[in-house]
C-alpha positions as CSV (number, residue, x, y, z in Angstrom):
1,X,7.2,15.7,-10.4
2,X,3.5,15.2,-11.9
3,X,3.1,12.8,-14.4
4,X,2.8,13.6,-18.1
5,X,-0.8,13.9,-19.1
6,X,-1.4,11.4,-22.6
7,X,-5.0,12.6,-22.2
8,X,-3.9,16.0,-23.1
9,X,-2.8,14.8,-26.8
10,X,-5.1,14.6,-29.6
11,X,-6.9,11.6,-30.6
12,X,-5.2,11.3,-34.3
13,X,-2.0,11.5,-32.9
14,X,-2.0,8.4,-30.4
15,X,0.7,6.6,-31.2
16,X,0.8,2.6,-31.5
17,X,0.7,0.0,-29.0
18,X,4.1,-1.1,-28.0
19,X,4.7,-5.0,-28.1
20,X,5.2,-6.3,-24.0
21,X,9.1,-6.4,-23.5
22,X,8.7,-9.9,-22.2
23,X,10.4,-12.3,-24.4
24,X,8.2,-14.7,-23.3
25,X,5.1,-15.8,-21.9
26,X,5.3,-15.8,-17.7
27,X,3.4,-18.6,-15.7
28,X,0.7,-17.0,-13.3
29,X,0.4,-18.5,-9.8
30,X,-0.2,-17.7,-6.2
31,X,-1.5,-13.4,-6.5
32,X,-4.7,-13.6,-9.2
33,X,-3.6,-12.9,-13.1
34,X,-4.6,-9.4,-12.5
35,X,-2.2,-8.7,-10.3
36,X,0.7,-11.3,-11.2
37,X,0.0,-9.2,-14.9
38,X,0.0,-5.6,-13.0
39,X,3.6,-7.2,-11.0
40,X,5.8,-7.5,-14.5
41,X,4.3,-4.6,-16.4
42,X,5.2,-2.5,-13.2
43,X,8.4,-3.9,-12.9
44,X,9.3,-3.1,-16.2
45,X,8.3,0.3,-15.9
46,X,10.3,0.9,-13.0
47,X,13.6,-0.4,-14.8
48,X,12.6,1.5,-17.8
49,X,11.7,-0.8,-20.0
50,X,8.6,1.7,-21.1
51,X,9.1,5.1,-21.6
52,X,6.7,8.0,-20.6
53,X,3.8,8.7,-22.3
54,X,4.5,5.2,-24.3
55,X,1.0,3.1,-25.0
56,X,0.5,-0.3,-23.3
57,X,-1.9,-2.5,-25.7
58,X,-4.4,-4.4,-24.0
59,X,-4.4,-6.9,-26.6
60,X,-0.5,-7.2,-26.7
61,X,-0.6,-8.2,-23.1
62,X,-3.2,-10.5,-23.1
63,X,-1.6,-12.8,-25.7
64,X,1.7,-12.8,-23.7
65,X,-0.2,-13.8,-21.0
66,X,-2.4,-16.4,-22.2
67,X,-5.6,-14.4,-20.7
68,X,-8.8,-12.7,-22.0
69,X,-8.5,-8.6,-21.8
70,X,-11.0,-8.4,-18.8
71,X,-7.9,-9.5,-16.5
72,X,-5.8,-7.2,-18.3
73,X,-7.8,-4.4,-17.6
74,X,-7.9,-5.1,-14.3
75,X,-4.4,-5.2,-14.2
76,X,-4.0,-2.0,-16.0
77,X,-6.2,-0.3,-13.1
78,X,-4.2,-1.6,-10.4
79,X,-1.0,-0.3,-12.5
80,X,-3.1,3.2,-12.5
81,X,-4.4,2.9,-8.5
82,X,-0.2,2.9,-8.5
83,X,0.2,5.8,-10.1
84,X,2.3,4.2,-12.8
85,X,0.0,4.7,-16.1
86,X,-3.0,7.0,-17.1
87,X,-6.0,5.6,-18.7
88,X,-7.7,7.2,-21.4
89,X,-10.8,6.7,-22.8
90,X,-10.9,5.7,-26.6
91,X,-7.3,6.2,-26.3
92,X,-5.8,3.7,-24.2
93,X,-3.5,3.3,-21.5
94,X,-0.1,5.2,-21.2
95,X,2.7,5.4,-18.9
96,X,3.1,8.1,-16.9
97,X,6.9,10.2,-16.1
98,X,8.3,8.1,-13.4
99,X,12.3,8.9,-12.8
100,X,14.8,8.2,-10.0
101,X,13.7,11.4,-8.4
102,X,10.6,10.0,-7.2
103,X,12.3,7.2,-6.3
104,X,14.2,9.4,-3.9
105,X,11.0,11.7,-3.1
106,X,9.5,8.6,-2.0
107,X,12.4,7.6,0.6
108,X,12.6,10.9,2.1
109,X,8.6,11.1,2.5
110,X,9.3,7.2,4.3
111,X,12.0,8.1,6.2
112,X,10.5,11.9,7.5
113,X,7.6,9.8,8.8
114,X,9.6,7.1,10.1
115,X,11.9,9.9,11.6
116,X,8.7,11.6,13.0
117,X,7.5,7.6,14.7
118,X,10.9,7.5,16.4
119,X,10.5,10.9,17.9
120,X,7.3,10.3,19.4
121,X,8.7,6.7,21.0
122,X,12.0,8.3,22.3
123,X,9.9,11.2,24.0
124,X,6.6,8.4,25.6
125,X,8.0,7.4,29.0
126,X,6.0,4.2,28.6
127,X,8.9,2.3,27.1
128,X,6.7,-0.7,27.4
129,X,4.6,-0.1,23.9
130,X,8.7,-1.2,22.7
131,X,7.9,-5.1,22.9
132,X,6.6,-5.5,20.3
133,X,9.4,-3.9,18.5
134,X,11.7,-5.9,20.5
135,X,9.9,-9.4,19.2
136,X,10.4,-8.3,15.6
137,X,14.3,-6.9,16.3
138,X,14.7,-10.5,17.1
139,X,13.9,-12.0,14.1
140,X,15.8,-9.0,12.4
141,X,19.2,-9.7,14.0
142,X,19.1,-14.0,13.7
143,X,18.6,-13.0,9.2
144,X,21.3,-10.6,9.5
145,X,24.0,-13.1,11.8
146,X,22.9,-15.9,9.4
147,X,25.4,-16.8,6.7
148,X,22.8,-17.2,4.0
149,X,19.6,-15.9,4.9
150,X,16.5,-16.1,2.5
151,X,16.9,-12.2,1.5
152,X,13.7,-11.3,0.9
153,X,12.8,-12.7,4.2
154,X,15.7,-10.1,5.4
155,X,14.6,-7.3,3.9
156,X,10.5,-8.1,5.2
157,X,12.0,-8.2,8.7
158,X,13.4,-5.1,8.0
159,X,10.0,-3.6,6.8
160,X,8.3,-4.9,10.1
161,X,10.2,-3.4,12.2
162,X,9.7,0.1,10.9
163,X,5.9,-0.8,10.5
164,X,5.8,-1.9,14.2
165,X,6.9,1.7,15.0
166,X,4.5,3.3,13.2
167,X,2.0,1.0,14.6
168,X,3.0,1.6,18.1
169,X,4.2,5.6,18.0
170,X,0.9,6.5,19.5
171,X,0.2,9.6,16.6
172,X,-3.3,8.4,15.1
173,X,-2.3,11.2,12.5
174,X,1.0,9.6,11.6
175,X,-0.2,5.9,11.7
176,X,-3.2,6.7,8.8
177,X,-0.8,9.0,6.6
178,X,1.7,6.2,6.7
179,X,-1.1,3.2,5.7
180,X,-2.2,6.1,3.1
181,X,0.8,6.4,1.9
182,X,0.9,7.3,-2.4
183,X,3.0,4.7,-4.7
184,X,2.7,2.0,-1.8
185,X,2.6,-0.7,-4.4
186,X,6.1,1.1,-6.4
187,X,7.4,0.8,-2.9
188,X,6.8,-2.8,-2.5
189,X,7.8,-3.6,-6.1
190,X,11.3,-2.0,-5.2
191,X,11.5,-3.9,-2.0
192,X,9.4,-7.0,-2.9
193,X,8.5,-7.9,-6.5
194,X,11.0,-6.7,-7.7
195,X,15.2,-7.5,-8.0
196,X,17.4,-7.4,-5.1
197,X,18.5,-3.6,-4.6
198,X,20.1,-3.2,-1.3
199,X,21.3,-6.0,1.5
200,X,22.8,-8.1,-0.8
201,X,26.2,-8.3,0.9
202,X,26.7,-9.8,4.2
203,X,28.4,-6.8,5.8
204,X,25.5,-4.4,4.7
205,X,23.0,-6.0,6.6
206,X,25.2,-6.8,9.7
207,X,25.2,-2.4,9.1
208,X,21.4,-2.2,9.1
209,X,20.9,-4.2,12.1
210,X,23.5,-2.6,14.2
211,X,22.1,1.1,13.4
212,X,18.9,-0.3,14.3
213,X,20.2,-1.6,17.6
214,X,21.4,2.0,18.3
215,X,18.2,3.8,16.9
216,X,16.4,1.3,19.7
217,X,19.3,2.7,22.5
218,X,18.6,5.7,21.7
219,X,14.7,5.7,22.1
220,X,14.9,3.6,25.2
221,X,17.2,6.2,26.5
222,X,14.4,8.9,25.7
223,X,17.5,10.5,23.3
224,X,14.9,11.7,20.2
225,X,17.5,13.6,18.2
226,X,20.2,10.7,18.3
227,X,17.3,7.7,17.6
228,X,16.0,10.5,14.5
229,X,19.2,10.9,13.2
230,X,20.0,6.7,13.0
231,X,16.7,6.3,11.2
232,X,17.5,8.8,8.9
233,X,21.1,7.5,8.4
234,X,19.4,3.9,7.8
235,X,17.0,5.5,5.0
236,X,19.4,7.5,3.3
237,X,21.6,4.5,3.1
238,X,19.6,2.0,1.8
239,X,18.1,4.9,-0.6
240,X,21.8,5.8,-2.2
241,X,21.9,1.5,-2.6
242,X,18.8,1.3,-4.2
243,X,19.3,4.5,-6.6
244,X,22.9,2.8,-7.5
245,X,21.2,-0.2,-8.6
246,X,18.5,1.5,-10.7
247,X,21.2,3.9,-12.2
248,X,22.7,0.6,-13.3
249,X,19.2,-0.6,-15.5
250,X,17.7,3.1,-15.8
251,X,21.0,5.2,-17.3
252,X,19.8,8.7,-15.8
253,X,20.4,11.4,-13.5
254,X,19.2,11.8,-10.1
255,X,19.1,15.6,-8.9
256,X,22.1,16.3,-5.9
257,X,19.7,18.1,-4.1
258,X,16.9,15.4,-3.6
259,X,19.6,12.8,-1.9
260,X,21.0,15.7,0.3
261,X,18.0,16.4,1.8
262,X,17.5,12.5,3.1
C-alpha cells in the first residue's frame, strides 16, 4: 500500500519528536555509525516500535548514540533510500505506513521472481550453468545436518542459493529487476539485522533443505512446473513463519488474501 504522506500535513501541526525507544545507548562497530544508526531505527520500525506518520528527532538520536547529527542524517537517508521514513523539509523526518501486508507483498514479489529463475533453468538443456548452484547446495545441506549451526550462517546459505539462481537463470531482464529490487535493505533486516524469524528449529531447516533438494530434481529433470511449485512451497513457508513471528511483536492483521496468493 503507499506510504502515508507527513509532507501533506501543515507545518503548525507537526507533532513532537518522539524519544528513541532504545533504553540505552548501543556500541557502534564493524558497518559506519550511519548505517549501524539506520540498522536499530529500522529494526524498530519493522517490530513497531514507531508508528506511521510518527517524527524521528534528529537530535534525540544523536544523543543516544553518542554522535554529531551529520551521521544521523545520513542514517535517516539510508532509512528513506529504504522506503521506511519520508523526509521533510523544515519538518523533519517521519515514518512512513509499513504493515505485515508488505511484508507478505514483498515475499510474493521474491518468490514470483525466484519462481520465474527456476523456470528458465528447468527449461535450458545446459544443465551445466547448475554447478555453481550445486557448490552452494553443499554448504546448505552440511548447516542444516549440523546439530547447532551458526543460524545466521544457515539462513545466508539459504539466500545464496536462491541468488545463485538468479545469477545463473540466463534472463538479463530477471537478473537486474531482482538486484533492483524495492525494500532490499527491509528484506535484509528481516533475514539479517534483525531477530531470528524462521529456521529456528532443527526440523524446519532439515524441511528447507530437502524441498530444495527436490526443486534442484526437478530442474535437472527439465520438470518446470514441479521445480516452480517447490520454490513457491519454500517461500510461502518461510513467509507464514516470518509473519507468525511479527504478529507476535506487531499485534495486527495480515489480509487472507495476500498469503493465498503466495
Amino acid at each position: 500500500m503507499p506510504p502515508s504522506s507527513p509532507a501533506a500535513a501543515a507545518a503548525d501541526t507537526a507533532p513532537a519528536p518522539s524519544a528513541p525507544k532504545a533504553l540505552r545507548p548501543v556500541r557502534l562497530h564493524t558497518l559506519t555509525p550511519a548505517e549501524q544508526i539506520a540498522k536499530h531505527l529500522g529494526q524498530g520500525i519493522l517490530k513497531g516500535e514507531y508508528g506511521p506518520g510518527e517524527r524521528i528527532g534528529e537530535q534525540a538520536v544523536a544523543d543516544l548514540f553518542a554522535v554529531s547529527r551529520g551521521p544521523v542524517r545520513d542514517a535517516l537517508r539510508l532509512l528513506e533510500k529504504q522506503g521506511l521514513v519520508e523526509i521533510s523539509p523544515r519538518r523533519g523526518t517521519f515514518v512512513v505506513e509499513f504493515v505485515l501486508n508488505d511484508v507478505v507483498d514483498i515475499f510474493n514479489v521474491r518468490g514470483a521472481l525466484l519462481s520465474l529463475a527456476v523456470r528458465y533453468l528447468a527449461s535450458n538443456p545446459d544443465k551445466a550453468v547448475l554447478a555453481e548452484i550445486d557448490h552452494r547446495m553443499d554448504e546448505l545441506q552440511q548447516l542444516a545436518l549440523a546439530a547447532e549451526p551458526p543460524l545466521a550462517e544457515f539462513i545466508k546459505a539459504v539466500g545464496r542459493v536462491a541468488i545463485g539462481m538468479v545469477q545463473v537463470c540466463g534472463n538479463r531482464q530477471l537478473i537486474q529487476t531482482y538486484r533492483n529490487l524495492p525494500h532490499d535493505a527491509v528484506w535484509q533486516m528481516l533475514w539479517v539485522n534483525g531477530p531470528l524469524l524462521d529456521y529456528d528449529k532443527p526440523a524446519r531447516r532439515v524441511q528447507s533443505l530437502r524441498e530444495h533438494e527436490r526443486m534442484l530434481a526437478a530442474i535437472r529433470a527439465g520438470d518446470a512446473a514441479t521445480g516452480e511449485a517447490v520454490m513457491r512451497k519454500i517461500m510461502r513457508d518461510s513467509c507464514r513463519e516470518v509473519i507468525e513471528h511479527m504478529r507476535g511483536v506487531r499485534k495486527e492483521p495480515v489480509e487472507a488474501f495476500r498469503l493465498d496468493a503466495s
